[in-house]
N, CA, C and O atoms as a Tripos MOL2 file, in Angstrom:
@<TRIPOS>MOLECULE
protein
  240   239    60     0     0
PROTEIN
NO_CHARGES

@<TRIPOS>ATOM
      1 N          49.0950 -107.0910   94.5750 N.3       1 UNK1
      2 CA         47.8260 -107.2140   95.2190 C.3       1 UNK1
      3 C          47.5600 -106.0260   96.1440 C.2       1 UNK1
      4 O          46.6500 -105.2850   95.7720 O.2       1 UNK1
      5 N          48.2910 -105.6550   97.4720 N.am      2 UNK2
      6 CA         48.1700 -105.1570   97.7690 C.3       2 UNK2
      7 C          49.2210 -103.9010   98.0400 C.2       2 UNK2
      8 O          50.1550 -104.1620   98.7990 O.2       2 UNK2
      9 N          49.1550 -102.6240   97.5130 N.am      3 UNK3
     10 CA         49.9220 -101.3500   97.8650 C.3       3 UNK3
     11 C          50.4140 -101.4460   99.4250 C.2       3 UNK3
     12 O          49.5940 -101.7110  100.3040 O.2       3 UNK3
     13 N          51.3690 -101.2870   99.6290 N.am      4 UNK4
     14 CA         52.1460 -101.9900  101.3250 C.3       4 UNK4
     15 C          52.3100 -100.4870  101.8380 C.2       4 UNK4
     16 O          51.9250 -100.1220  102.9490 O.2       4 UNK4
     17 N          53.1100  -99.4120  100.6190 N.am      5 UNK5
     18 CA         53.0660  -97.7910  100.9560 C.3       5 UNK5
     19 C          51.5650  -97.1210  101.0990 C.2       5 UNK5
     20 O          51.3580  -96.0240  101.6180 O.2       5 UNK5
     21 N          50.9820  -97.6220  100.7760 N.am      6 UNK6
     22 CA         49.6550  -96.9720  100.6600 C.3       6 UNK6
     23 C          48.9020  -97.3120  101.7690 C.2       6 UNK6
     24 O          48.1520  -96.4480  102.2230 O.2       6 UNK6
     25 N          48.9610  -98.5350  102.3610 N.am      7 UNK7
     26 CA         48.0520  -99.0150  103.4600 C.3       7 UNK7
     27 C          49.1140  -98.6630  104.7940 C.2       7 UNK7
     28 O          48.8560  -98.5540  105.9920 O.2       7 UNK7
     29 N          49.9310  -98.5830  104.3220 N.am      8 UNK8
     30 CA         50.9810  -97.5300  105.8240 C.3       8 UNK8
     31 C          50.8380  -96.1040  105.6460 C.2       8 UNK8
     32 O          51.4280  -95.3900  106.4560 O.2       8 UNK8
     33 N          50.2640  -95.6480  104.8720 N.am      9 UNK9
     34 CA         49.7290  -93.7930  105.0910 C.3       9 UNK9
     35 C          47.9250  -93.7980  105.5000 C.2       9 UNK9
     36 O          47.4530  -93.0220  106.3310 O.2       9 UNK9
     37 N          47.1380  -94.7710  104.7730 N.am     10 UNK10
     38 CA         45.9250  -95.3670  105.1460 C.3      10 UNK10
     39 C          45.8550  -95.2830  106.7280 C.2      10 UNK10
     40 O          45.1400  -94.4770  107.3230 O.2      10 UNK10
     41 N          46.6150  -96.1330  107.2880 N.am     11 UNK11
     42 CA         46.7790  -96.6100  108.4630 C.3      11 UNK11
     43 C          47.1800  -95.4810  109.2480 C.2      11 UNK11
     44 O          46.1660  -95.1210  109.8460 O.2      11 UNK11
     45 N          48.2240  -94.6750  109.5770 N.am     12 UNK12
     46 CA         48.5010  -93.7040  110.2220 C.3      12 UNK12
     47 C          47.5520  -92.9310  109.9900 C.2      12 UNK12
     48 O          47.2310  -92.3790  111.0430 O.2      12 UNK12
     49 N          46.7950  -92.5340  108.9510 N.am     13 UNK13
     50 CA         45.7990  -91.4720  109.1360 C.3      13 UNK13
     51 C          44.5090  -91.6610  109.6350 C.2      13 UNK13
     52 O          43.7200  -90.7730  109.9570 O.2      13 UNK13
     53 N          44.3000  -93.1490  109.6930 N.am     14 UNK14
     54 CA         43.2670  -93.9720  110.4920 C.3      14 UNK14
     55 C          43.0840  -93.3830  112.0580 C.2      14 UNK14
     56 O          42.0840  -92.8960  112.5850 O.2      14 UNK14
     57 N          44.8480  -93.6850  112.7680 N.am     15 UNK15
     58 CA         44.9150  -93.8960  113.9370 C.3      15 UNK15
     59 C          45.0700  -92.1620  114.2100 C.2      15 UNK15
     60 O          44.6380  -91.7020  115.2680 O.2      15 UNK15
     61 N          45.6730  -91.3120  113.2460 N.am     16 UNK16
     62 CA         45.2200  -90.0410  113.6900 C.3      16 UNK16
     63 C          44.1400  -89.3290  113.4610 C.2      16 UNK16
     64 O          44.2560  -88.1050  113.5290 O.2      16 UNK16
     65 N          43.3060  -89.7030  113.2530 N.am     17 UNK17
     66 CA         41.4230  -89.5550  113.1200 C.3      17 UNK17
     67 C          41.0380  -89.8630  114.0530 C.2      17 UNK17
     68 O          40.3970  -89.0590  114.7310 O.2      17 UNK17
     69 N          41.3330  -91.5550  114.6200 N.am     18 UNK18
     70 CA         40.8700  -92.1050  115.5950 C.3      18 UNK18
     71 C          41.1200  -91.1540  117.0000 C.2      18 UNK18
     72 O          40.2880  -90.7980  117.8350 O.2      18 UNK18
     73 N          42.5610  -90.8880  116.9340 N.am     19 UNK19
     74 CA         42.7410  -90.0480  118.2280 C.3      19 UNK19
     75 C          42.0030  -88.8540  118.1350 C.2      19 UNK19
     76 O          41.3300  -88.5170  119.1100 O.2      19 UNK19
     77 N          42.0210  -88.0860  117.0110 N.am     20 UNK20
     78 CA         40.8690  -86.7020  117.4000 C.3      20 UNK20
     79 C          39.7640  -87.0950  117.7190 C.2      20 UNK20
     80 O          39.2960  -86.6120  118.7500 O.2      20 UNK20
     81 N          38.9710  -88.0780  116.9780 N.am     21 UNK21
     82 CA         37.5250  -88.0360  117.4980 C.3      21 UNK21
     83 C          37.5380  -88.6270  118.8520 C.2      21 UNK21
     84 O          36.4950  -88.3890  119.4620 O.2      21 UNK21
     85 N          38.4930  -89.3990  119.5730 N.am     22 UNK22
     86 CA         38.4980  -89.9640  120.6230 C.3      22 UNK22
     87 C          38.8640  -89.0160  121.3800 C.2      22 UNK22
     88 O          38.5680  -89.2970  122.5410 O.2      22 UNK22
     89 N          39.7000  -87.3680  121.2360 N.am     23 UNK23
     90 CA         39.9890  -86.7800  122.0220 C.3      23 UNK23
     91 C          38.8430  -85.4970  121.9540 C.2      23 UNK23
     92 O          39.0690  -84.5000  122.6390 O.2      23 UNK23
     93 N          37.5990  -85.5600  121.0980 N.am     24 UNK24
     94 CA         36.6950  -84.8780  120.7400 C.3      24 UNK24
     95 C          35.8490  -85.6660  121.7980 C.2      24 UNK24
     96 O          35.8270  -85.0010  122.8330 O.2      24 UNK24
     97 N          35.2650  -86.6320  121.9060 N.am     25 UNK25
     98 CA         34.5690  -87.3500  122.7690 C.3      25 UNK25
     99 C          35.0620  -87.1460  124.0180 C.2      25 UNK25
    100 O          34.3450  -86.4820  124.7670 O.2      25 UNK25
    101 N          36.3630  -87.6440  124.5470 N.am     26 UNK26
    102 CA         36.1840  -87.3110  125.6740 C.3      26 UNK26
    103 C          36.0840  -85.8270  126.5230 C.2      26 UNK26
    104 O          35.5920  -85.6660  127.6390 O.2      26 UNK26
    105 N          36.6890  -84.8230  125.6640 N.am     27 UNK27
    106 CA         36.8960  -83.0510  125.8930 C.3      27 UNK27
    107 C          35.2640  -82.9320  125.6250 C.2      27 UNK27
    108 O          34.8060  -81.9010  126.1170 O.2      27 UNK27
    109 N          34.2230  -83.8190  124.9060 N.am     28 UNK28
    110 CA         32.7290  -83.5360  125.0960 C.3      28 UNK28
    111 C          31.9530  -84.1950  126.7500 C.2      28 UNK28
    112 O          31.1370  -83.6590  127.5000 O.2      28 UNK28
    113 N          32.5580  -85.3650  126.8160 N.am     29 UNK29
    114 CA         31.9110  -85.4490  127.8570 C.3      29 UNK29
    115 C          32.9400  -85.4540  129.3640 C.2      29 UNK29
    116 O          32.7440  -86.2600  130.2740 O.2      29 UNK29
    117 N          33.8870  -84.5390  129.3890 N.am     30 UNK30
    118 CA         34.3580  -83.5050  130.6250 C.3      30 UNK30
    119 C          33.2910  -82.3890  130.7210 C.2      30 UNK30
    120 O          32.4980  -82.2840  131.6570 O.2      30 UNK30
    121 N          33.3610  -81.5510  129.6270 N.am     31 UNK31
    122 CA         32.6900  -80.4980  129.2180 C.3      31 UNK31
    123 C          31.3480  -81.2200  129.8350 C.2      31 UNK31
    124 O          31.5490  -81.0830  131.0420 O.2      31 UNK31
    125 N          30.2350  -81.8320  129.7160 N.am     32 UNK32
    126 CA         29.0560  -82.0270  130.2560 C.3      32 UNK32
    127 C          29.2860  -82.2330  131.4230 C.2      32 UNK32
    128 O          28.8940  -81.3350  132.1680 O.2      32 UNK32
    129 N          30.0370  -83.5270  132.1450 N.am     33 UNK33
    130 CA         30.3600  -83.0640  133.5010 C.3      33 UNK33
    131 C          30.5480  -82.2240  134.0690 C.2      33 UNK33
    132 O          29.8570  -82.2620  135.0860 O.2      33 UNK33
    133 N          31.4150  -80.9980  133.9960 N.am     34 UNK34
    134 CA         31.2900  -79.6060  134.4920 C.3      34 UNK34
    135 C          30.1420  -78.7230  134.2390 C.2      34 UNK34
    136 O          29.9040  -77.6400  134.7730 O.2      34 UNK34
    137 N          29.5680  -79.2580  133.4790 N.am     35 UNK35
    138 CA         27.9570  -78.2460  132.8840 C.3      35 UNK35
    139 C          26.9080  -78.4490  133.9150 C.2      35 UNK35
    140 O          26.1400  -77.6940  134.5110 O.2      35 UNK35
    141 N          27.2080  -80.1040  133.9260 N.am     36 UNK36
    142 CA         26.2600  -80.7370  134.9370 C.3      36 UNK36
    143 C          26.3610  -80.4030  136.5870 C.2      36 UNK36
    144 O          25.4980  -80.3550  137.4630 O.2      36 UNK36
    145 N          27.7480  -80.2060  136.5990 N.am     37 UNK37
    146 CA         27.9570  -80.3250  138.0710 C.3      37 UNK37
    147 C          28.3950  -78.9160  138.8700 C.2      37 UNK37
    148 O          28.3900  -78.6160  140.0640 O.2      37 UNK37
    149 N          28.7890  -78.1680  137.6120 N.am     38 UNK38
    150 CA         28.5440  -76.2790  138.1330 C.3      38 UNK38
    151 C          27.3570  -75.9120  138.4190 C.2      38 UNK38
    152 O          27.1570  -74.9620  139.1760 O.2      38 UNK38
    153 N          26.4540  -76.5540  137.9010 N.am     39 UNK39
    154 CA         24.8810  -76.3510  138.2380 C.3      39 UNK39
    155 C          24.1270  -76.6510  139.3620 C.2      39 UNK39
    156 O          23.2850  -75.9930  139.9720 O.2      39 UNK39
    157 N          24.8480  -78.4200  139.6220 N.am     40 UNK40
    158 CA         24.1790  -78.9590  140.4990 C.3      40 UNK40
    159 C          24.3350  -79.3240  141.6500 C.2      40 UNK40
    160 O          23.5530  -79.8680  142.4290 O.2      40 UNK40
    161 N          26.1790  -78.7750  141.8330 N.am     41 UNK41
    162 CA         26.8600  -78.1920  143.1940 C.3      41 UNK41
    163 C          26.6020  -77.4060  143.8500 C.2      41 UNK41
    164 O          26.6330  -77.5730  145.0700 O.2      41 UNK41
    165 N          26.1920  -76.0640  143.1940 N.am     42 UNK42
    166 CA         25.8950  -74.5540  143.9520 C.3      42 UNK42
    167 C          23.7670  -75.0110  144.6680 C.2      42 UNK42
    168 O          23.0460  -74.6990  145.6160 O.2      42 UNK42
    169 N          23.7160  -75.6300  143.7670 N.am     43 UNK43
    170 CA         22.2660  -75.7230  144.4950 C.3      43 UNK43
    171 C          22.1320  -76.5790  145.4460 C.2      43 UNK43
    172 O          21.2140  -76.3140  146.2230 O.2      43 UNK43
    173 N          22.8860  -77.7740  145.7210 N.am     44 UNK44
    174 CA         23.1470  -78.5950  146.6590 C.3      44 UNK44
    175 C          23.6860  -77.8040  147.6210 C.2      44 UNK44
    176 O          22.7120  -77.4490  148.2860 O.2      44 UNK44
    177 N          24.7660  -77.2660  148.1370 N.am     45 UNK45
    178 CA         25.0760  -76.2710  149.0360 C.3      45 UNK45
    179 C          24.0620  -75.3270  149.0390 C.2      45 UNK45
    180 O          24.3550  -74.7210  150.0700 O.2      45 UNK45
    181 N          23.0310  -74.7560  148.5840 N.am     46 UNK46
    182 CA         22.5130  -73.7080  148.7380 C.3      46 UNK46
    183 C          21.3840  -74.5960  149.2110 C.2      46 UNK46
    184 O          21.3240  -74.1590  148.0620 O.2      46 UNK46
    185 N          20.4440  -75.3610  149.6680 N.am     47 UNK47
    186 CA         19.6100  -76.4540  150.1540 C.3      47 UNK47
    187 C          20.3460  -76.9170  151.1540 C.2      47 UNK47
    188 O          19.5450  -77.1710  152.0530 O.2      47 UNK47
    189 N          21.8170  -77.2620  151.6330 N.am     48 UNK48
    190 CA         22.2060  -77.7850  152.5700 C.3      48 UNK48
    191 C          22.5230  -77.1880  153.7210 C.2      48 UNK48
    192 O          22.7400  -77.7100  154.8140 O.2      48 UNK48
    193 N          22.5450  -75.4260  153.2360 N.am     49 UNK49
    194 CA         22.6470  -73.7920  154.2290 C.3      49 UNK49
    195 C          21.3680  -73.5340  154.4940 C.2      49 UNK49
    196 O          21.0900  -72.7130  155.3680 O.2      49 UNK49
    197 N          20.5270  -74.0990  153.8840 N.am     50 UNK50
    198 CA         18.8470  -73.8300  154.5210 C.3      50 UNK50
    199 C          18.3800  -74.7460  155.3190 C.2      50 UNK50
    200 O          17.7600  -74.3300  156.2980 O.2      50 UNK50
    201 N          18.5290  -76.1930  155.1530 N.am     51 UNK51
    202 CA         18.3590  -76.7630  155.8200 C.3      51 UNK51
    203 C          19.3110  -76.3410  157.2780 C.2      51 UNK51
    204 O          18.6730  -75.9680  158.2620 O.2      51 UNK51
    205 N          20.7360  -76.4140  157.3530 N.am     52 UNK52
    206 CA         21.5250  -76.0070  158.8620 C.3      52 UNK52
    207 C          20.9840  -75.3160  159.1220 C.2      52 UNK52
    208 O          20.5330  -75.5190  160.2490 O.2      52 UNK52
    209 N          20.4770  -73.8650  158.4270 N.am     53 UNK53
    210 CA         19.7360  -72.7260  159.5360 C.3      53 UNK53
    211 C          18.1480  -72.9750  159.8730 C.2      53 UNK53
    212 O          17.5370  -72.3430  160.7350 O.2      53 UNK53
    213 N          17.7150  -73.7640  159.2400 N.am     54 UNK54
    214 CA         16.2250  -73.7800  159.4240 C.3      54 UNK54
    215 C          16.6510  -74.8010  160.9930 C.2      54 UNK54
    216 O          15.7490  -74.9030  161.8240 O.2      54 UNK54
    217 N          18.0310  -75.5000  161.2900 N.am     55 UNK55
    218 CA         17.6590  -76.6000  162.3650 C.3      55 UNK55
    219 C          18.1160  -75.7350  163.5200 C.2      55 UNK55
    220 O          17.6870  -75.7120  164.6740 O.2      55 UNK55
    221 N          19.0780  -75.0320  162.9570 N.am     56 UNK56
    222 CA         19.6560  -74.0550  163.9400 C.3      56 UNK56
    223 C          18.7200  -73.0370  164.6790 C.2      56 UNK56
    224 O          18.9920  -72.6430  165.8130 O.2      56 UNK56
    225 N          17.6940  -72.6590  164.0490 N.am     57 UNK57
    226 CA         16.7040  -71.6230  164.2850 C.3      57 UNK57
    227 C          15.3540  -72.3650  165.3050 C.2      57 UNK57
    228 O          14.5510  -71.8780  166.1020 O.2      57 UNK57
    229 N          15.5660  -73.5270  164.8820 N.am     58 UNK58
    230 CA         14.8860  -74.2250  165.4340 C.3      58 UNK58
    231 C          15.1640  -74.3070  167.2730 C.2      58 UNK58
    232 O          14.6430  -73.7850  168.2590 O.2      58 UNK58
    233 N          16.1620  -75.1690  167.0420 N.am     59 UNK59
    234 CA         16.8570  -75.2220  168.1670 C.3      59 UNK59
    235 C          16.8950  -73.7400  169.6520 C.2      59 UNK59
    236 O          16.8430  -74.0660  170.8380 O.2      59 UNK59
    237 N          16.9440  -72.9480  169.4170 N.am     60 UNK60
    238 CA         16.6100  -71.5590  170.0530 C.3      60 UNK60
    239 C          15.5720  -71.3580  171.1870 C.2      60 UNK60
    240 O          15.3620  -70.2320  171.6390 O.2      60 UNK60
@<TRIPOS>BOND
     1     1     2 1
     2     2     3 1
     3     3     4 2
     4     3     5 am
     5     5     6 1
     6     6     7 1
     7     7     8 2
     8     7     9 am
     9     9    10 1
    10    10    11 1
    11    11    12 2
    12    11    13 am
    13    13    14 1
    14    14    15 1
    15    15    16 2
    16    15    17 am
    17    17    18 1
    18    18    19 1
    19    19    20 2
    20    19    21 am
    21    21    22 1
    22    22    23 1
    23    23    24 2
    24    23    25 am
    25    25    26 1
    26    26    27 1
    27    27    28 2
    28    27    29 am
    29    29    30 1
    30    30    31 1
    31    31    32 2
    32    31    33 am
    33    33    34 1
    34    34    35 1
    35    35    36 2
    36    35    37 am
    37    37    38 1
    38    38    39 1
    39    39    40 2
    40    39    41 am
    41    41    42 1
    42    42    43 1
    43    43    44 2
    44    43    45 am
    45    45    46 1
    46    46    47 1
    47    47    48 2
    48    47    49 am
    49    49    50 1
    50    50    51 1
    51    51    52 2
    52    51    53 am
    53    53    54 1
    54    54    55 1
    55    55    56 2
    56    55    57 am
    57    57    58 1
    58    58    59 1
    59    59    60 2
    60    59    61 am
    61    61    62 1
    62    62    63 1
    63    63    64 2
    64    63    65 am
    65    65    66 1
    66    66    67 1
    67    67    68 2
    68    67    69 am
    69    69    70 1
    70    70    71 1
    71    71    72 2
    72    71    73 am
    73    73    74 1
    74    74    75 1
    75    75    76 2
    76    75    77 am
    77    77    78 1
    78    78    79 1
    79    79    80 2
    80    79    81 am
    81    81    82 1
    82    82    83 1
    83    83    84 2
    84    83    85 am
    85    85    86 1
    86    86    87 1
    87    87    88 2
    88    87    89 am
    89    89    90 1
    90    90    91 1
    91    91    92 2
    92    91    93 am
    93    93    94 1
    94    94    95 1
    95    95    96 2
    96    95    97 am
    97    97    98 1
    98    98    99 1
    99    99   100 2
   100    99   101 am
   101   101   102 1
   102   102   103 1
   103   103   104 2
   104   103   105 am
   105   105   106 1
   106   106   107 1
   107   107   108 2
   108   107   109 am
   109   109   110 1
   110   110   111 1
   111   111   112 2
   112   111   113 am
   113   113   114 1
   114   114   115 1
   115   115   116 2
   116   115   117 am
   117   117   118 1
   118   118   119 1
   119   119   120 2
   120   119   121 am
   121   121   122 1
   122   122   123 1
   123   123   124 2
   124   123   125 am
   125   125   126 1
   126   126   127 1
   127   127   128 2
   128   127   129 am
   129   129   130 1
   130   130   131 1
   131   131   132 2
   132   131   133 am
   133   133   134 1
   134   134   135 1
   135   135   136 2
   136   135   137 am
   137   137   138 1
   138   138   139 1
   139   139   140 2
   140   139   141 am
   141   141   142 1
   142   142   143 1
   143   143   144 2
   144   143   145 am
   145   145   146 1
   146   146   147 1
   147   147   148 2
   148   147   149 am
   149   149   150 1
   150   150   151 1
   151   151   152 2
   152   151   153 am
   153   153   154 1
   154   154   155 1
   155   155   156 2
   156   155   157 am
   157   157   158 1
   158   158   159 1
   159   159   160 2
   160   159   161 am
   161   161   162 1
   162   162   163 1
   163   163   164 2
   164   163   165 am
   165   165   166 1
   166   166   167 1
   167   167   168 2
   168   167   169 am
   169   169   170 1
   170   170   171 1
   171   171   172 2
   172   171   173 am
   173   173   174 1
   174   174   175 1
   175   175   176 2
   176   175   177 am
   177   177   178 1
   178   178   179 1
   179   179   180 2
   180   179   181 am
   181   181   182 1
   182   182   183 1
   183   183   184 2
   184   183   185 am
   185   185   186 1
   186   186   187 1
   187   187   188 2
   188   187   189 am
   189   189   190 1
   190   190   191 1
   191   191   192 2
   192   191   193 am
   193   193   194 1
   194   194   195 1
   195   195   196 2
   196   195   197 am
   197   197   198 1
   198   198   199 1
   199   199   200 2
   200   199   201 am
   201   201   202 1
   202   202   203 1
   203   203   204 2
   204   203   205 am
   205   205   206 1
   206   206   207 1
   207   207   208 2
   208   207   209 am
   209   209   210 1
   210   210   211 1
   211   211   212 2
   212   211   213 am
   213   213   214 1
   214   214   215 1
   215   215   216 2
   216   215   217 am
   217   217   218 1
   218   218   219 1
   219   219   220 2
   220   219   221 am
   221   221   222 1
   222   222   223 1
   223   223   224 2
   224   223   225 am
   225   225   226 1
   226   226   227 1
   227   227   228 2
   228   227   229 am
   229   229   230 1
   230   230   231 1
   231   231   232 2
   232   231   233 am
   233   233   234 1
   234   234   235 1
   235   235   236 2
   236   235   237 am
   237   237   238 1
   238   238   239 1
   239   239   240 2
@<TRIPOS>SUBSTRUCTURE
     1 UNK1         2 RESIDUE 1 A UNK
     2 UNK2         6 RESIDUE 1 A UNK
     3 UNK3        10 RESIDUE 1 A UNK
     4 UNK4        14 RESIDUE 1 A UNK
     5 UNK5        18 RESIDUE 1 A UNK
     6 UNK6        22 RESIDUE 1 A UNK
     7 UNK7        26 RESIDUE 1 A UNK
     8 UNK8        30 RESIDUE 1 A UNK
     9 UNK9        34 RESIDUE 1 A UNK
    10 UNK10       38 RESIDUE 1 A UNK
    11 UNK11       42 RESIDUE 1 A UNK
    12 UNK12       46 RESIDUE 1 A UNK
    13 UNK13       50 RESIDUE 1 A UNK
    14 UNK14       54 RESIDUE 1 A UNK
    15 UNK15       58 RESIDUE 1 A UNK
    16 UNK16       62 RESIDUE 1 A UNK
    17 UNK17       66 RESIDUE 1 A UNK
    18 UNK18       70 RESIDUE 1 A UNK
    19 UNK19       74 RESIDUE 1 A UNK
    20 UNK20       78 RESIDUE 1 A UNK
    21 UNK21       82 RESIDUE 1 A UNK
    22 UNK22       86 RESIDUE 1 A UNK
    23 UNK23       90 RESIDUE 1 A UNK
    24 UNK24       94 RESIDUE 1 A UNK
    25 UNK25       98 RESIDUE 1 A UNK
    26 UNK26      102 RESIDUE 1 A UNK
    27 UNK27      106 RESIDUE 1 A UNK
    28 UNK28      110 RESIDUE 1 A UNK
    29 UNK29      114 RESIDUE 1 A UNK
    30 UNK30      118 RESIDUE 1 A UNK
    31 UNK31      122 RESIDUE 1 A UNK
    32 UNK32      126 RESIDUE 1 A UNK
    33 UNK33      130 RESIDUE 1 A UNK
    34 UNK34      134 RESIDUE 1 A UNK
    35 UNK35      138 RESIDUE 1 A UNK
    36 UNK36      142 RESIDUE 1 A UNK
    37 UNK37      146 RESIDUE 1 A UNK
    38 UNK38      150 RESIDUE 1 A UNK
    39 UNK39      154 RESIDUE 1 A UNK
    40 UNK40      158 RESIDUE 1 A UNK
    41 UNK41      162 RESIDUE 1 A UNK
    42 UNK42      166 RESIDUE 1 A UNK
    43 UNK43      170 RESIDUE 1 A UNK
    44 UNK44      174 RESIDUE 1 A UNK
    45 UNK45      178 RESIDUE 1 A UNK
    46 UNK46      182 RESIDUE 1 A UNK
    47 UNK47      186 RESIDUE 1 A UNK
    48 UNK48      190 RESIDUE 1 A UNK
    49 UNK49      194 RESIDUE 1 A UNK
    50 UNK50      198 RESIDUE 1 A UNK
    51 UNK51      202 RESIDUE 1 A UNK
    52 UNK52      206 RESIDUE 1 A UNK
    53 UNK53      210 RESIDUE 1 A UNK
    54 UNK54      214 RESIDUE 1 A UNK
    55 UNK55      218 RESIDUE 1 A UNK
    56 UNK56      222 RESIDUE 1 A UNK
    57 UNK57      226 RESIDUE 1 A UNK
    58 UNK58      230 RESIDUE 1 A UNK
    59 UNK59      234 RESIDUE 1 A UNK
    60 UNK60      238 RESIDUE 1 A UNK
């Protein structure tokens, strides 16, 4: 009925598919996190140095 050698090479090549695309997915969404957040770090600090000097200047 059923091939027992065949569904044990089936099977291992299942679970090593499974791990690439699972290690493809997550190495994709690190990769967007750093895309996202190299971007949206430097402009946050660069808005948060304008604001201190605009209060600082103020202050005077």
């Amino acid at each position: 009925m059923f091939n027992v050698r065949g569904l044990r090479k089936n099977k291992k090549g299942q679970t090593a598919i499974e791990y690439i695309i699972v290690a493809g997915g997550l190495f994709t969404a690190f990769l967007s996190f750093y895309v996202l957040y190299s971007n949206l770090v430097p402009k946050q600090f660069e808005q948060g140095a304008q604001l201190i000097l605009k209060e600082y200047k103020t202050e005077d």
